[in-house]
LOKOLSE-634153 format. One record per residue: residue in one letter; x, y, z of N, C-alpha, C in turn. Coordinates in steps of 0.001 Angstrom, whole numbers, padded with zeros to 6 digits, always signed. Each point is the difference from the previous one (the first is absolute). Example, Ala and Ser with C-alpha at 12.3 -4.5 7.8 and 13.67 -1.06 7.14 Angstrom:
<tigus>
a+013190-005690+007800-000890+001190+000000+000900+001200+000000s-000350+001050-000720+000820+001190+000060-000770+001090+000730
</tigus>
This chain:
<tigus>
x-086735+039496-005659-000311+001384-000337+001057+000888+000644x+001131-000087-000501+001549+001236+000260-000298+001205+000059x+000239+000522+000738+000069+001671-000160+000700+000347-001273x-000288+000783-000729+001704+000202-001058+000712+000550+000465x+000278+000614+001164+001172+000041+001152+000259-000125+000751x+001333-000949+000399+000120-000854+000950+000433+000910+000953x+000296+001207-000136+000516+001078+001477-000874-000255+000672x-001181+000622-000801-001061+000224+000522-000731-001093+001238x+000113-001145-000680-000564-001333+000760+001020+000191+001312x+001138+000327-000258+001086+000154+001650-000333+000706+000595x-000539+001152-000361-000407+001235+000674-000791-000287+000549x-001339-000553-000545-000984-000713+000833+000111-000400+001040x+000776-001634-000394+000314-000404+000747+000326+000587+001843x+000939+000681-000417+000872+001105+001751-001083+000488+000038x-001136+000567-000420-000941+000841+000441-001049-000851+000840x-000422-001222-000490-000676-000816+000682+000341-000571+001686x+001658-000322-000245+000739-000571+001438+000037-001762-000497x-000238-000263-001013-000222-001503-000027+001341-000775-000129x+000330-001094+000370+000951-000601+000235+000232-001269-001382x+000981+000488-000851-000126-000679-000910+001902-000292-000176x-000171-001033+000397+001162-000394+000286+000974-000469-001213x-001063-001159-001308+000567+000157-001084-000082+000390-001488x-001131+000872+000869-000291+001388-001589-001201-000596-000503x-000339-001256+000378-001169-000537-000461-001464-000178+001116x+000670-000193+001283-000883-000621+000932-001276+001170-000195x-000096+001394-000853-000933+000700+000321-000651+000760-001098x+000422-001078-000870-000366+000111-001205-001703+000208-000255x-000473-000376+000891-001603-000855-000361-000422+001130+000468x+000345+000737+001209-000547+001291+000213+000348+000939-000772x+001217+000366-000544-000172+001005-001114-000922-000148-001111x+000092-001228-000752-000751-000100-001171-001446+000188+000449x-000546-000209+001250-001525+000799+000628+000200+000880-000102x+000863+001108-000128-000383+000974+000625-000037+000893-001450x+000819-000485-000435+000225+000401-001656-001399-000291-001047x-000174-001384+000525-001565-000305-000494-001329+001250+000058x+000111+000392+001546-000726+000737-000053+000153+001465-000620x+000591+000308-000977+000142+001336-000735-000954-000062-000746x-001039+001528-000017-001526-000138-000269+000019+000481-001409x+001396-000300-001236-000160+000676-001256+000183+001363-000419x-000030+000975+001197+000560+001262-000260+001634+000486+000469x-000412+000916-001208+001873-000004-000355+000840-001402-000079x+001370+000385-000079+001357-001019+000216-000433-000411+000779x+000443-001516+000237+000296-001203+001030+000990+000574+000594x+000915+000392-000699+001058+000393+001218+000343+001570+000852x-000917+000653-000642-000782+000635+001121-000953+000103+000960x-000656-001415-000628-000494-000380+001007+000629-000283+001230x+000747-000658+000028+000744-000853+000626+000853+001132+000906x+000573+000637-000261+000575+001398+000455-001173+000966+000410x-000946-000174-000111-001180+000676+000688-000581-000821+001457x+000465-001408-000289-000328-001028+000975+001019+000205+001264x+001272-000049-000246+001137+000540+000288-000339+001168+001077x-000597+001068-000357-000082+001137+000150-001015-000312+001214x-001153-000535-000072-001245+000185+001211+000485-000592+000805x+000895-001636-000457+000468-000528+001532+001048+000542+000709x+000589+000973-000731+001472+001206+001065-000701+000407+000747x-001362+001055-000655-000932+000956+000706-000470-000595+001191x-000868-001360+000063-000773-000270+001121+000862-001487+000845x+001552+000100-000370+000855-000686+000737+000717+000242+000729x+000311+001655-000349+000545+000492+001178-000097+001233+000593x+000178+000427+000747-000578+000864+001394+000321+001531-000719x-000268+000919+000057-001798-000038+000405-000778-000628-000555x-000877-000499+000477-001055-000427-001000-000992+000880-000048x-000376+000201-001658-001059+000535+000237-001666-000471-000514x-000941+000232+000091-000983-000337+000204-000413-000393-001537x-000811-001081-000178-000541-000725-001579-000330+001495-000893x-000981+000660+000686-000567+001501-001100+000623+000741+000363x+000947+000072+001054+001546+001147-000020+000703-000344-001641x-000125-001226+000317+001853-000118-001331-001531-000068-001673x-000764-000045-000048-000890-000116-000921-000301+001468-000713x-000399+000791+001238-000109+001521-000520+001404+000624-000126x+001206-000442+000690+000659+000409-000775+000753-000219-001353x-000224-001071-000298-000028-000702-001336-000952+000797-001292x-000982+000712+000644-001198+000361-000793+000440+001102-000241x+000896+001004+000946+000220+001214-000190+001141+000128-000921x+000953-000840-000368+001167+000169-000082-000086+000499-001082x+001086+000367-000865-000002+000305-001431+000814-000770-001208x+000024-000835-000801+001152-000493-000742+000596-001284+000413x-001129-000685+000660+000531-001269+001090-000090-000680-001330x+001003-000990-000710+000213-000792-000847-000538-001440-000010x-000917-000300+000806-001097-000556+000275-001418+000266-000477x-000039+001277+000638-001611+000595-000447+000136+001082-000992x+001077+000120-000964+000343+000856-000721-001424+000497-001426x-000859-000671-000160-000638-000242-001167-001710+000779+001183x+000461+000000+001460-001666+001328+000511+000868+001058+000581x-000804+000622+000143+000137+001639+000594-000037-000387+001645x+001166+000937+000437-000102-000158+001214-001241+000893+000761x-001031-000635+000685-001192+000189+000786-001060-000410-000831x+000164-000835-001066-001592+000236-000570-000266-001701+000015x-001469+000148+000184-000549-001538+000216+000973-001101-000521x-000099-000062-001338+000754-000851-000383+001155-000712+000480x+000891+001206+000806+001227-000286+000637-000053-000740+001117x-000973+000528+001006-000612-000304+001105-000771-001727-000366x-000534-000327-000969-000699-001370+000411+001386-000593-000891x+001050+000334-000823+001040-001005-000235+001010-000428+001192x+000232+001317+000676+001097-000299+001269-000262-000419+000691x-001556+000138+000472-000825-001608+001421-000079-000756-000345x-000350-000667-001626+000142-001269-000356+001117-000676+000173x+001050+000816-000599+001567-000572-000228+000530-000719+001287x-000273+001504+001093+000809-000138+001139-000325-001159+000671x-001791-000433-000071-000801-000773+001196+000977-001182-000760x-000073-000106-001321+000064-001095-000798+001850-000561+000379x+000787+000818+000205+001347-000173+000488+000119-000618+001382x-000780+000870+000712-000216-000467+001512-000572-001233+000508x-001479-000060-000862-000277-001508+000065+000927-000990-000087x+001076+000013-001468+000991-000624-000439+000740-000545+001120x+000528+001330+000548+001596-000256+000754-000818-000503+001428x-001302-000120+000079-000066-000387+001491-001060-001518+000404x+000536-000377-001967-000668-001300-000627-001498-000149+001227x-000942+000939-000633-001455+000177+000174-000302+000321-001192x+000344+000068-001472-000443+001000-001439-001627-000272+000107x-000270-000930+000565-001468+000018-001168-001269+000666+001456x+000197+000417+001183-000222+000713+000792+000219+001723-000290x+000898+000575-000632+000219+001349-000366-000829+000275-000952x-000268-001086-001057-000340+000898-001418-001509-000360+000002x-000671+001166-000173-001488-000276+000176-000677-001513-000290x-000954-000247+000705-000768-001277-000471-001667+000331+000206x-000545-000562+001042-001456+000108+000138-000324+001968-000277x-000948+000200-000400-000842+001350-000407+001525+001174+000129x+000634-000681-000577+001312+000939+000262+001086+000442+000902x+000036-001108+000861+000460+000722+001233+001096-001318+000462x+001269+000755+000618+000939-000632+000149-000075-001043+001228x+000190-001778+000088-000266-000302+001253+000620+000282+000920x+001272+000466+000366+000441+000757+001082-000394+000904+000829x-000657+000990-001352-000405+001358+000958-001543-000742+000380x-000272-000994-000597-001300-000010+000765-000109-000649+000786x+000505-000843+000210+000795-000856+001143+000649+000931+001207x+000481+001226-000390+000148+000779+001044-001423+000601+000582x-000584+000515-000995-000885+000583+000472-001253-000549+000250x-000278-001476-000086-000668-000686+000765+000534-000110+001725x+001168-000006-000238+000484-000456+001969+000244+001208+000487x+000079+001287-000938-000312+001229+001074-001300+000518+000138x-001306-000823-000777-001148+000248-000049-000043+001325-000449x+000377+000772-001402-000530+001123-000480-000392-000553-001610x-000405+000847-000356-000219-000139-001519+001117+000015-000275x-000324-000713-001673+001468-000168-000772+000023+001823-000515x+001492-000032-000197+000214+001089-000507+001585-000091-000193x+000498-000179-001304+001490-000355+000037+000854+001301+000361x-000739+001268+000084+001267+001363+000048+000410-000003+000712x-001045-000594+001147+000011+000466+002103+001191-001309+000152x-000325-000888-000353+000484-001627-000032+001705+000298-000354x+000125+000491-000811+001554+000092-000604+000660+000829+000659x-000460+001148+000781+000645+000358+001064+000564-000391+000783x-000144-001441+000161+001092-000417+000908+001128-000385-000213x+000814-000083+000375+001458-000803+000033+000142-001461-000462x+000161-000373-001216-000036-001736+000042+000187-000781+000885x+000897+000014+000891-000415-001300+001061-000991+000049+000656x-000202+000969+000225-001652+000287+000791-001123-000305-000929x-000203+000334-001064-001249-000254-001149+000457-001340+000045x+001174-001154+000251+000158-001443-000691-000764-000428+001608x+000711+000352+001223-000666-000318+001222-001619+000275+000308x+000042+001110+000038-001899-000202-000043-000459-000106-000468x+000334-000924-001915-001453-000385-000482-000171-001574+000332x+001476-000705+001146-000439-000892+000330-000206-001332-001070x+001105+000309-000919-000197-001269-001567+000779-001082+000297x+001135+000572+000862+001094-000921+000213-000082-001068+001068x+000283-000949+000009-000331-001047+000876+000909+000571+001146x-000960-000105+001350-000287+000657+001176-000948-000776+000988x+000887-000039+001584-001333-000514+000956-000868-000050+000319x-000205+001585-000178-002030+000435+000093-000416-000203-001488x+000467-000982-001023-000943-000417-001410-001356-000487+000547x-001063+000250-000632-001292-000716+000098+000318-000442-001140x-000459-001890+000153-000149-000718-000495-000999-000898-000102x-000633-000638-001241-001203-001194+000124+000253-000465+001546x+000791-000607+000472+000410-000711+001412+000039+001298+001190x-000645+000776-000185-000151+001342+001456-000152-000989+001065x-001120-000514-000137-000593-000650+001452+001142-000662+000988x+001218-000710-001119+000773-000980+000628+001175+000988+000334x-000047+001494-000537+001621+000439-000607+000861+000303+001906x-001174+000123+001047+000400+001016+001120+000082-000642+001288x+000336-001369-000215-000049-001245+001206+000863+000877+001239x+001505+000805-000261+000222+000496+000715-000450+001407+000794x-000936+000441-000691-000489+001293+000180-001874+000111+000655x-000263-001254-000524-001676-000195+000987+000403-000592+000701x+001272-001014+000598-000119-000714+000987+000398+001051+001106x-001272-000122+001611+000559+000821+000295+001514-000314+001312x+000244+001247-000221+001297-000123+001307-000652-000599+001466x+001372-000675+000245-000015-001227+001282-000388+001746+001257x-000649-000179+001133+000373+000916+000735+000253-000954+001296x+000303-001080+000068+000759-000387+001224+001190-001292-000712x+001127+000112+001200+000725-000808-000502-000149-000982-000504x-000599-000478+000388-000595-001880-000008-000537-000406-001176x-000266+001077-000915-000350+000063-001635+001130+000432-000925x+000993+000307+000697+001361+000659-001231+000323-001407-000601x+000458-001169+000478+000704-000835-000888-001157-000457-001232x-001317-000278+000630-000677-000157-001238-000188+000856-001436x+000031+001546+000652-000376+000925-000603+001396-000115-001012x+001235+000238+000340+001073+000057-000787+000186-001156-000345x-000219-001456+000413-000196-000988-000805-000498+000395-001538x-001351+000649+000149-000948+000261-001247+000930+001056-000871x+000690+000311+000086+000992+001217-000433+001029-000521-000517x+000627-000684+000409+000903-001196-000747-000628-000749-000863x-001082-000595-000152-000623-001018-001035-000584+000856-001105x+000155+001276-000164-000284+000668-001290+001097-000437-000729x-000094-000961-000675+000886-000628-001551-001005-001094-000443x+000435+000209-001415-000523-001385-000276+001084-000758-000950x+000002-001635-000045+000907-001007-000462-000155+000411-001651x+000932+000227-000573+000309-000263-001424-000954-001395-000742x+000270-000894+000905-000406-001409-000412-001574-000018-000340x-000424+001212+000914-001727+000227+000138-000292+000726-001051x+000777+001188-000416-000091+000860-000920+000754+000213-000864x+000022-000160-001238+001034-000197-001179-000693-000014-001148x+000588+000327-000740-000539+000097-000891-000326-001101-001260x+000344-001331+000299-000373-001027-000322-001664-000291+000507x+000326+000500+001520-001661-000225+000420-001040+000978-000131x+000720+001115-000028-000799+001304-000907-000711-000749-001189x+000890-000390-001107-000384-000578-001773-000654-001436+000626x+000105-000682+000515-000501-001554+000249-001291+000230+000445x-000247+000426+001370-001262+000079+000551-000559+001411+000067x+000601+000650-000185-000655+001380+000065-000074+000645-001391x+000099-000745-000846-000535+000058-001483+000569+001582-000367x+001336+000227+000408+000334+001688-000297+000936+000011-001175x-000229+001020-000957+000945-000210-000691+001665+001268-000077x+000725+000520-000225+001130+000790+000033-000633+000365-001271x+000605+001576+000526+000480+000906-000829+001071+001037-000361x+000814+000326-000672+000652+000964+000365+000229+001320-000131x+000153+001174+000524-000393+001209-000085+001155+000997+000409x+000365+001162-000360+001434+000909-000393-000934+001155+001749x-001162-000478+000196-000362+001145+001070+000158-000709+001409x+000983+000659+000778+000582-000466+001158-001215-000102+001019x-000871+001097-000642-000629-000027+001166-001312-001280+000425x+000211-000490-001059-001179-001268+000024+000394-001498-000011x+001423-000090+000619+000752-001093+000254-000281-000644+001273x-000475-001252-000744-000635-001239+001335-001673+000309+000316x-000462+001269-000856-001563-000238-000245-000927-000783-000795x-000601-000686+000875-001204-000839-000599-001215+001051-000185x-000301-000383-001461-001047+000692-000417-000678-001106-000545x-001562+000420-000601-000489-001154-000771-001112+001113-000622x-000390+000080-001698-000762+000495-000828-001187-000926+000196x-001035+000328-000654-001427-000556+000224+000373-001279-000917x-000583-001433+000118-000040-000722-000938+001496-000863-000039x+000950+000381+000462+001215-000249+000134+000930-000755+001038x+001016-000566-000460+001048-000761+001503-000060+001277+000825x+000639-000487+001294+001062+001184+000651+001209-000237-000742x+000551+001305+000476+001353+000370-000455+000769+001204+000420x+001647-001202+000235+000517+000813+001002+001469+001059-000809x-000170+001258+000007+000526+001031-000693+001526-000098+000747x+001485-000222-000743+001330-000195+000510+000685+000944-000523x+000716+001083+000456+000910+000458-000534+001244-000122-001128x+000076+000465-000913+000892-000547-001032+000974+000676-000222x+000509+000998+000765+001269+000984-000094+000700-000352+001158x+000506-000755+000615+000866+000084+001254+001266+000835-000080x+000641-000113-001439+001627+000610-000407-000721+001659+000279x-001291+000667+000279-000078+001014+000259+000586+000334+001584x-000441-000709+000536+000308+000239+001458+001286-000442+000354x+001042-000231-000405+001504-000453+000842+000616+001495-000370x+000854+000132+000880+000930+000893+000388+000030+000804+001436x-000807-000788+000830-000363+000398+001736-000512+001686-000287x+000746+000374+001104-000226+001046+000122+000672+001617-001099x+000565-000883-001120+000948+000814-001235-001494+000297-000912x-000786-000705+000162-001547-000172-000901-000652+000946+000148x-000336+001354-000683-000678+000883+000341-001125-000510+000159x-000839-001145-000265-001509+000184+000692+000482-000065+002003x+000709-001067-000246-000014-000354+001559+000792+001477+000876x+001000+000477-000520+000512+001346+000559-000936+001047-000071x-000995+000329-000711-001080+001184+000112-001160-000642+001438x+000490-001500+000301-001385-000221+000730-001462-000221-000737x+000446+000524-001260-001276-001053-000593-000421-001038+000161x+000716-001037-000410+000009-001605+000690+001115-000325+001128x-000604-001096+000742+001012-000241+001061+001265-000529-000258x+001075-000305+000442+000928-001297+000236-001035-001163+000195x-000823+000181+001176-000870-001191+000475-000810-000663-000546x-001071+001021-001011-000582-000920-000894+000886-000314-001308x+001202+000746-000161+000627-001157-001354+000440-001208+000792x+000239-000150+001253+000731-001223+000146-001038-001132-000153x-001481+000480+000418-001299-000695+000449-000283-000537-001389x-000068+001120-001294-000351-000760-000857+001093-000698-000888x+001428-000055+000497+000923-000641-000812-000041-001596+001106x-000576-000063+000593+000078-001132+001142-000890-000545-000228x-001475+000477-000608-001099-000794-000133+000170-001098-001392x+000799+000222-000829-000394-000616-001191+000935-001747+000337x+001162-000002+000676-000052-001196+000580-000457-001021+001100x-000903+000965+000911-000948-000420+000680-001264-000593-000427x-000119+000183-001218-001251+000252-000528+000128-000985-000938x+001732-000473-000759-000271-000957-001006+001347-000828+000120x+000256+000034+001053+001420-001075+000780-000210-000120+001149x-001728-000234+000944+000081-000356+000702+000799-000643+001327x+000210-001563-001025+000816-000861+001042+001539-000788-000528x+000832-000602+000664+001049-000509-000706-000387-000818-000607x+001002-000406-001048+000032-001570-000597+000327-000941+000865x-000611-001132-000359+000402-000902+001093+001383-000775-000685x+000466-000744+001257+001278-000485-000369+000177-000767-001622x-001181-000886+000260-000360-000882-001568-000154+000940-000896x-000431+000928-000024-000211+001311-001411+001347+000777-000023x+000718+000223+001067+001264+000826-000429+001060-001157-000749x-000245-001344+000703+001066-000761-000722-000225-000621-001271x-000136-001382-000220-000473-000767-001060-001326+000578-000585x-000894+000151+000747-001689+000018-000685+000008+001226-001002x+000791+000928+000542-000245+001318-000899+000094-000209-001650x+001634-000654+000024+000396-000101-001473-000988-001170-000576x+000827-001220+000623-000137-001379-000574-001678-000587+000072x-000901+000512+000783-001016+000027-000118-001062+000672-000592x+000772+001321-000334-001011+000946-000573-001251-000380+000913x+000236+000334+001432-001233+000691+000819-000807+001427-000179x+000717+000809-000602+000014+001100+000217-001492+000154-001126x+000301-000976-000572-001339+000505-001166-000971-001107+000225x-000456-000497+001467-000659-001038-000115-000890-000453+001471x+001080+000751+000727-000213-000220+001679-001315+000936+000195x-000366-000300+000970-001368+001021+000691+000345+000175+001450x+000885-000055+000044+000610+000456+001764+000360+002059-000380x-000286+000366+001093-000040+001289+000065+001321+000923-000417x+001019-000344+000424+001520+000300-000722+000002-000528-001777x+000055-000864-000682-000736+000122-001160-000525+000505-000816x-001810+000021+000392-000814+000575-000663+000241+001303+000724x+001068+000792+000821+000390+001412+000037+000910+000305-001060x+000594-001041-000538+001196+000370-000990-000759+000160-001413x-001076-000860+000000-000746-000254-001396-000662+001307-000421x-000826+000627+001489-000692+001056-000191+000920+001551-000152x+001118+000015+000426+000936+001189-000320+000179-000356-001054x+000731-001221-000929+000008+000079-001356-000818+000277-001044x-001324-000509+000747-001097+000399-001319-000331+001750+000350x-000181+000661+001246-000239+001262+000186+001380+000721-000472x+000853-000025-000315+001068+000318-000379-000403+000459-001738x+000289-000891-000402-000280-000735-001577-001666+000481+000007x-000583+000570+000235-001108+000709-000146+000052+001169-000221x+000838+001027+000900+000573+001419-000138+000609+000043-001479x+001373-001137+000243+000574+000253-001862-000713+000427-000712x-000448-001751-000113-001353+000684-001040-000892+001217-000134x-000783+000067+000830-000418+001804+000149+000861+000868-000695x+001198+000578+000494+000874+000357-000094-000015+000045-001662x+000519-001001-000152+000274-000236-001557-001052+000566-000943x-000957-000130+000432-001434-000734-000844-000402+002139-000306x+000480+000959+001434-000338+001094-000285+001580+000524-000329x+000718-000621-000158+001432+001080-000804+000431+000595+001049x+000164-000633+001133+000268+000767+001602+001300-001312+000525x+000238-000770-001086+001322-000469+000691+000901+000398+000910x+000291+001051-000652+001434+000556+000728-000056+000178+001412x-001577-000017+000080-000281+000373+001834-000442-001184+000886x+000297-000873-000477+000025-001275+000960+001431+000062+000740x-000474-000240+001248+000987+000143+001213+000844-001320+000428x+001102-000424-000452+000675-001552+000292-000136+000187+001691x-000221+001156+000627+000853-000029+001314-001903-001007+000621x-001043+000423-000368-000885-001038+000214+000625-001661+000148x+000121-000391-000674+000847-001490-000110+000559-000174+001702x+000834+000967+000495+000817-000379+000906-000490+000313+001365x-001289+000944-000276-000538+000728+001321-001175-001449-000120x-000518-000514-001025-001183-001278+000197+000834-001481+000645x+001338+000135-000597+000717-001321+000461+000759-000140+001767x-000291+001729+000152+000315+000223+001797+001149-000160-000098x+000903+001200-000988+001534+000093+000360+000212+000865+001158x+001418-000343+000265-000100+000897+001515-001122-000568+001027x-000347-000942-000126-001301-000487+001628+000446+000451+000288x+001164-000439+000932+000665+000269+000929-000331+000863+001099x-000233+001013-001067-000445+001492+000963-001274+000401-000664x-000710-001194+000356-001921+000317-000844-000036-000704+001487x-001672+000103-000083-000449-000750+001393-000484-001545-001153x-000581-000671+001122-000247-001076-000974-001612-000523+000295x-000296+001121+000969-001435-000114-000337-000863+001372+000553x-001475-000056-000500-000911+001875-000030-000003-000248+001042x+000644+000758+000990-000198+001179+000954-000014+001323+000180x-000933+000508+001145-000651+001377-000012+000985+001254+000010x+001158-000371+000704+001188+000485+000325+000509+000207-000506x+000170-000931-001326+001230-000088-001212-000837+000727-001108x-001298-000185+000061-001009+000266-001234-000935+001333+000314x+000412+000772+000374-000941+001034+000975-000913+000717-001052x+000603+000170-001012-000825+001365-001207-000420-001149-000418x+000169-001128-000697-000546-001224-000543-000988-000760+000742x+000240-000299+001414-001376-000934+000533-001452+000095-000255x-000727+001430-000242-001087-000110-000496-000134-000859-001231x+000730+000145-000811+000071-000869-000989+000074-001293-000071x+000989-000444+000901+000475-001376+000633-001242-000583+000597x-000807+000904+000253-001291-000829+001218-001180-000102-001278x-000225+000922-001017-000723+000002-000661+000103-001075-000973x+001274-000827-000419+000052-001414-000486-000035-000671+000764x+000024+000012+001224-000072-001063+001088-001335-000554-000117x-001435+001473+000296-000894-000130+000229-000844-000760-001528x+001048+000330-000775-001127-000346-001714+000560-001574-000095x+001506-000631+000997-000114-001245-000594-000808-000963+001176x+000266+000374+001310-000750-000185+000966-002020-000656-000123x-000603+001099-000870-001208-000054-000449-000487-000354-001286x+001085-000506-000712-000224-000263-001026-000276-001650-000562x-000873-000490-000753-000445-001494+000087+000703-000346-001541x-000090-001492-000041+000277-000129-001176-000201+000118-001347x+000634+000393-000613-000715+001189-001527-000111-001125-001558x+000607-001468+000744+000181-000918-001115-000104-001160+000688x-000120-001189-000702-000194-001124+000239+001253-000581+000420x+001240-000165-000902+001323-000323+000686+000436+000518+000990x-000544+001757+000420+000678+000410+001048-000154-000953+001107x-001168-000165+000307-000468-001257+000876+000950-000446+000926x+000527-000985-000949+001110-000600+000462+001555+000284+000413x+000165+001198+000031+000761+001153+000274-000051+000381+001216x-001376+000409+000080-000683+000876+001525+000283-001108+001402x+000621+000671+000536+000171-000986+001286-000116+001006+001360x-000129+001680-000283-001016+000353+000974-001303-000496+000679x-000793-000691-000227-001197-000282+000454+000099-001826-000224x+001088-000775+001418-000093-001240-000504-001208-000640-000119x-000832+000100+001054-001470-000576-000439-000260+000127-001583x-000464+000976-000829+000043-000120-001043+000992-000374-000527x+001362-000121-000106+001012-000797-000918-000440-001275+000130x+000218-000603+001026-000005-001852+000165-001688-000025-000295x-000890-000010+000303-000920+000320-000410-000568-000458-001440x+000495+001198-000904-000025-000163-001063+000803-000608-000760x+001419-000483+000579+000820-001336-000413-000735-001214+000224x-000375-000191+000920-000862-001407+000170-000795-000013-000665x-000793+001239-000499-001309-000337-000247+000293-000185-001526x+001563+000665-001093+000209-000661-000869+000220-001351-000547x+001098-000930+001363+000279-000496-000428-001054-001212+000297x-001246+000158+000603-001237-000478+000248-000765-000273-001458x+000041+001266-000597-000685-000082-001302+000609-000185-001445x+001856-000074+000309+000625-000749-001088-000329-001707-000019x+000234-000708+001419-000601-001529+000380-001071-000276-000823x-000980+000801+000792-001400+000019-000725-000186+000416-001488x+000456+000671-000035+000187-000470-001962+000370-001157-000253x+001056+000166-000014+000915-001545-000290-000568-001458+000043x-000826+000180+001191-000582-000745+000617-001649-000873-001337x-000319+001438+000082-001100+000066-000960+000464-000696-001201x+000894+000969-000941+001088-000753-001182-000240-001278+000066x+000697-000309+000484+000066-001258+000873-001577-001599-000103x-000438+000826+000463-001088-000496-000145-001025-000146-001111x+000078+001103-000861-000613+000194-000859+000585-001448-001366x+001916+000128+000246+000060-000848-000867+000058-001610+000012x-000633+000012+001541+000226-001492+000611-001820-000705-000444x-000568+000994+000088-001330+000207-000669-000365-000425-001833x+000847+000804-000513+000132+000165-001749+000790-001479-000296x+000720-000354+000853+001047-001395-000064-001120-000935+000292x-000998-000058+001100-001114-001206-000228-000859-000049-000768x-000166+001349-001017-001011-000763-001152+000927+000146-001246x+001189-000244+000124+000813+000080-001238+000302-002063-000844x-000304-000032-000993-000037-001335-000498+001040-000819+000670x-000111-001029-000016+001433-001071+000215+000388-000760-000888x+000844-000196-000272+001088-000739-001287-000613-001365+000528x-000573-000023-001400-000621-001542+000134-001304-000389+000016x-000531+001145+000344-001509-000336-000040-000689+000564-000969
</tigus>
C-alpha cells in the first residue's frame, strides 16, 4: 500500500528519526501508518497531515494534546478540515478523532486512542484510573503527551501490576539487613533476581505451559500474557521493531516518550525468548544439514528453531490473509535469531529487564504453576521428577502388561485351535 508520493514517504520518514539505512528497512512502518488513513480526504494529505502532528508534538515547545486540537478547531482553511467550519461541532469531533488517531499511530498504541468500551479512549482511561478521577477526555488532553503516555502507565514499567503481584516485589518486601552480618545474604538475594533462558523460553511457554503467540502492532502489550474465558493463554509480541531503530534520531525516543531502555529491553527479549541456548557442536556441524535434525530433534535449540519458524510463518499468513503484507517486519527474523547477541544479555535479568520483569515474572509464575494440559506433554515435563519417572514406569509397566496379555490371549486361542491331522 504506496503512498502515491514517494516525497512524501521521505518526508515522513526524517520526521519520525527512523534509521533506514536501505530505503527499505522501514518500510513496514510506513505502510502502518498509511494503513491507518480513516477514508477522509486524499491519502496524501493524509499523510502530510501525519507529517504535520509529528513536527508539532516532536519538537520543543511542546504543546499540550487539546492545546494543538483547539487550535486545529479554530483555524480557518486548514486543507485537512476544509469541508467544517472552523468552531462548530463537527470540526471539533473530526480533529480529536484524526489527531488521537495519528498519535495513537506514531506512538504504535492505535487501538488504545480510538474509542472502544462505552466510548472512551483506553489511554485516557487508563490515565484516569491511576489518577483516580473520573474519566473525562478534555481535562485528560491537557496534558503534554509524554506525560498522558507516562501516567496512564500502558507501557511496560516496574511498578506494572501483574497476574504474578504476589511474586513481582522479592526485592522490595524483603526487608533490609540492619546489621552487618546479614548484608552478604541480603545482596546475595539481589543478585539471584534472573532467571535461566533454559527455564523460560518459549518452547516451554508452548510445550508445558500450553501458551500460544500472538502478534500485535501495540507496543504497549509486548511480552503480555493474557487469557479470554474458555481459551489458551497467550502471549501478545510486538510486530514493528523497524519502528524503533534510529537511537536517539527517533522522535518517540527523543520526546521521552519511550525510552532508549525499554527499546533495547524489548529488542533483546525476542532472542531470549526464542534462541535461548547454543547449538551444540553436533547441530552446528554435520547434524544440521546431513541429518535434517532441525525438523525432528526435541532438544531445546531445535524445537527453538522449529517454533520461530512456525510463529514466523503464522504472522505471513495473517498478514497476507488481511492484505497487510507490506507490514510484515523482516527485521523480526534477525531480532528472533539473536543477531548482534553479542551485546544482548543471554539471560532475564532484573537489571537488564527493568520495565519488562513484571512481565518476565508473570510467565515465570504461569509456567511454574502450570500442570500438564495433554497427554504427550507428560513426557516432556521434567519439572516435577517424581511425576515424570513415575509416570514413565508406570507406562512402560502397562505397555508389558498389554503385551503381556496379547500374548496370552493368543497362546490361549492357539490351544483350542485344530491340529493338522486330527
Amino acid at each position: 500500500m504506496n503512498c502515491p508520493n514517494p516525497a512524501l514517504r521521505t518526508s515522513l520518514l526524517d520526521v519520525l528519526g527512523c534509521q533506514d539505512v536501505d530505503g527499505t528497512t522501514c518500510s513496514p512502518y510506513l505502510d502502518y501508518i498509511e494503513a491507518s488513513w480513516p477514508g477522509r480526504g486524499m491519502k496524501d494529505d493524509y499523510i502530510r497531515f501525519v507529517i504535520e502532528v509529528v513536527t508539532a508534538f516532536g519538537n520543543a515547545p511542546y504543546p499540550s494534546v487539546q492545546e494543538y486540537i483547539n487550535g486545529l478547531i479554530a483555524v480557518s482553511g486548514h486543507y485537512f478540515f476544509d469541508d467544517t467550519l472552523p468552531n462548530s461541532p463537527s470540526r471539533a469531533t473530526a480533529v480529536k478523532d484524526i489527531v488521537l488517531i495519528i498519535l495513537g499511530v506514531w506512538l504504535l498504541m492505535e487501538p488504545y486512542t480510538t474509542p472502544a468500551r462505552n466510548d472512551q479512549r483506553c489511554i485516557l482511561e487508563a490515565y484516569c484510573v491511576r489518577q483516580k478521577t473520573h474519566y473525562s477526555e478534555d481535562t485528560t488532553l491537557c496534558n503534554h503527551l509524554p506525560d498522558l503516555v507516562a501516567k496512564s502507565g500502558l507501557l511496560p514499567n516496574p511498578q506494572e501490576v501483574t497476574l504474578s503481584n504476589s511474586s513481582l516485589s522479592l526485592a522490595d518486601t524483603t526487608p533490609r539487613p540492619e546489621t552487618s552480618h546479614h548484608l552478604h545474604a541480603y545482596f546475595g538475594m539481589q543478585e539471584s533476581l534472573s532467571i535461566t533462558p533454559k527455564r523460560l523460553n518459549a518452547v516451554k511457554l508452548s510445550t508445558l505451559g500450553g501458551v500460544k503467540f500472538t502478534w500485535t502492532n501495540n507496543i504497549s502489550r509486548h511480552l503480555l500474557l493474557t487469557r479470554h474465558a474458555g481459551e489458551r493463554h497467550t502471549l501478545e509480541l510486538f510486530a514493528l521493531p523497524c519502528a524503533l531503530q534510529g537511537g536517539n534520531n527517533n522522535a518517540l525516543i527523543n520526546t521521552g516518550i519511550i525510552s532508549a531502555e525499554l527499546v533495547d529491553e524489548i529488542e533483546a527479549s525476542y532472542a531470549v525468548l526464542f534462541n535461548p541456548v547454543k547449538a551444540s557442536y553436533l547441530h552446528r556441524t554435520i547434524g544440521r544439514w546431513a541429518l535434517g535434525l532441525r525438523y525432528w530433534c526435541w532438544c531445546l535449540d531445535c524445537s527453538s528453531h522449529q517454533l520461530r519458524k512456525t510463529t514466523l510463518e503464522a504472522l505471513k499468513r495473517r498478514q497476507n490473509r488481511t492484505n497487510r503484507a507490506g507490514q510484515y517486519d523482516p527485521r523480526l527474523e534477525t531480532l528472533l535469531e539473536g543477531g548482534h547477541a553479542a551485546e544482548w544479555q543471554s539471560e532475564w535479568d532484573q537489571t537488564e529487564f527493568k520495565s519488562l520483569w513484571p512481565r518476565i515474572l508473570a510467565l515465570d509464575a504461569h509456567l511454574e504453576g502450570s500442570k500438564p494440559w495433554s497427554f504427550w506433554v507428560i513426557f516432556r515435563d521434567r519439572r516435577d521428577t517424581l511425576q515424570y519417572w513415575t509416570f514413565l514406569f508406570g507406562s512402560i509397566i502397562l505397555i508389558l502388561t498389554v503385551v503381556q496379555v496379547i500374548l496370552g490371549a493368543a497362546q490361549v486361542a492357539g490351544s483350542f485351535a485344530p491340529v493338522a491331522g486330527d
